[in-house]
Phi, psi and omega in degrees: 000142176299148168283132177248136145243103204230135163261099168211178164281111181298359157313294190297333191278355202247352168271288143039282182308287188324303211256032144246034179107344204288337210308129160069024148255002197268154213207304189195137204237091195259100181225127187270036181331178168292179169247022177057060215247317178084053202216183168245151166224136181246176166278103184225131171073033192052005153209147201292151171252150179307314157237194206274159171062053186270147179247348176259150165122165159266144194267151169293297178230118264207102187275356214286020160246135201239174166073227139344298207267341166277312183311312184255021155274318152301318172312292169336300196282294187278327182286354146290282172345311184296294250249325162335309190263160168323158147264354163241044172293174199212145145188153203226118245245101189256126209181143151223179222319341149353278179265326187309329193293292207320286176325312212280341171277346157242040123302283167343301216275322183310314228233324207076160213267338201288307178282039177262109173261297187236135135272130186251147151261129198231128171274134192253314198202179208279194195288168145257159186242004158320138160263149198212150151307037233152190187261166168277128169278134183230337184228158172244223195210176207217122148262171208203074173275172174235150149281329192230191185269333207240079167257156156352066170252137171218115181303118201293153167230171146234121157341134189298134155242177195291032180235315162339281195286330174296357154314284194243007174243048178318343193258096171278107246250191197278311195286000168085033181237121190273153182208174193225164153239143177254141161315110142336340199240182212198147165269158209071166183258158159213163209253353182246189174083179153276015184257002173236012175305182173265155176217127212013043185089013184246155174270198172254166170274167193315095187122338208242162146229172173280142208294342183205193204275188182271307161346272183315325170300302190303327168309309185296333188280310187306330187264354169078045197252323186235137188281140180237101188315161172316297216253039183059033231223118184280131178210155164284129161281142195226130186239148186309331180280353168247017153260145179283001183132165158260159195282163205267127179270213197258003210242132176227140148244121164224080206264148184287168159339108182304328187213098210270185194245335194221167180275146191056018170309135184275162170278089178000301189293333173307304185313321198270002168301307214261318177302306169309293161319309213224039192184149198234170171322124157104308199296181207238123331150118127229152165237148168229028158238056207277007178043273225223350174097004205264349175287315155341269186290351161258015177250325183279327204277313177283015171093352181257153184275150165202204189206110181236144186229129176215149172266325163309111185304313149023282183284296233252336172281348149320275186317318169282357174253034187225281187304330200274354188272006171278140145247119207317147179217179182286352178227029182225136147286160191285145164302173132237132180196138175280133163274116166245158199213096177228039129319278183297345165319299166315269208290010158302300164359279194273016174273312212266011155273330193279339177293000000 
């Protein structure tokens, strides 16, 4: 399948889809909707303004439905979605603290609840310092549902910073390698296998076994895997420089652009984050709020196909000046992707019901 980009009103661009093959082909659906601001935002002179209700400029987007009438204008939208994705698809729904509880409870009714996975909190920007009757706001929020039990994960890490490792690697070897030890045992016993055998004459303790067969201890002993306590207490080394990071929690700093090209353009490295986790080589992409494209090109940069859909001429002129501005190298390709455009496709439509 081709990469698409369509200019339409996505309800119509995601019916579209169904009845051209996608049902249950989509792997991860990243979409970035209005926020229910009730404001506008616009463009002037190529760059977007930030916020809602710019009186100068061409507007992108038109913000104006509130309450109620935004939930089930999503609502209309994720239950095409749902029929979009894979079974072992993902999507993650970006919306803010406002409004997000209300969504996330007809996610729940959508998706179901048992496959409700993360409220990711993403620090959008630094604090501000205007006085409000409130806290200051720095975050919006991420939902994060599966269609199934079994989706698409490639475990996110992050890097250690030097306050991490001297923290959870306290310990320096002869070679000058910080390192950490673990308990060798496990709680329960267990009565058949090799985990409750003696291991260099010792049993596990009492209620416990061992985390792997005695065979893999005695290797780890031979290689100097393992520490031996004063009072003889067996432990694994684990060393920092052969972990790949620590896993990524529920807290994101990802702050957007300071001086974006479309209004609310997301920050790139959050987008290559969630494609990269929740999506494999060859898997199929889609946004159907794609503003500026950046879910496109980190879905393009990372080997995956995708599909972006906006009613904004705006957004697609972003967007094609965002994909088109890759450049083939030895390990990234030029995009290719067909453009459809069935706004005009409608209104020719209807000059030739009124003829």
């Amino acid at each position: 399948m081709d990469n698409l980009l369509i200019h339409s009103e996505n309800l119509k661009g995601l019916n579209y889809l169904l009845e051209h093959g996608y049902r249950g082909k989509v792997d991860l659906v990243y979409i970035d909707p209005p926020f229910a601001t009730g404001g506008s935002f616009t463009i002037t002179n190529g760059r977007a303004s930030t916020i809602s209700n710019s009186r100068k400029g061409d507007v992108a987007y038109t913000d104006v439905l509130k309450g109620t009438d935004f939930v089930s204008f999503l609502r209309e939208r994720l239950v095409v979605l749902r029929e979009l994705l894979s079974e072992q698809g993902s999507i993650y729904l970006h919306i803010d603290y406002k409004i997000g509880h209300y969504v996330k409870v007809m996610m729940d009714e959508v998706f179901g609840i048992d496959n409700f996975r993360n409220d990711i909190t993403r620090i959008k920007c630094n604090p501000k310092n205007f006085e409000r009757i409130g806290y200051g706001n720095i975050k919006d929020m991420i939902l994060f549902y599966t269609k199934s039990a079994s989706p698409i994960w490639n475990e996110p890490r992050e890097k250690y910073t030097e306050d991490d490792l001297r923290t959870l690697f306290p310990k320096i070897d002869k070679q000058g390698r910080r390192y950490t030890t673990v308990p060798i045992h496990a709680p329960g016993e267990t009565e058949n296998g090799t985990s409750n055998l003696p291991f260099k004459g010792i049993l596990p303790p009492q209620g416990r076994h061992w985390r792997t067969d005695v065979e893999t201890l005695e290797k780890w002993d031979k290689e100097g895997l393992i520490e031996w306590s004063s009072n003889g207490n067996p432990r694994k080394i684990i060393y920092a420089d052969e972990r790949e990071g620590k896993r990524m929690q529920d807290i994101w700093e990802f702050k957007d652009p300071q001086y974006p090209n479309y209004p609310t353009e997301k920050n790139a490295e959050l987008l290559n984050l969630i494609v990269r986790t929740s999506s494999n080589p060859d898997s199929i992409v889609l946004d159907c709020f794609c503003g500026a494209g950046t879910t496109l090109k980190a879905a393009h940069l990372l080997g995956r196909k995708w599909i972006g859909i906006d009613q904004s001429a705006l957004a697609i002129k972003a967007t094609t000046e965002k994909l088109n501005a890759i450049q083939q190298t030895l390990f990234d390709t030029a995009p290719s992707y067909t453009m459809l455009n069935l706004m005009q496709a409608e209104c020719e439509y209807r000059k030739k019901e009124i003829v």
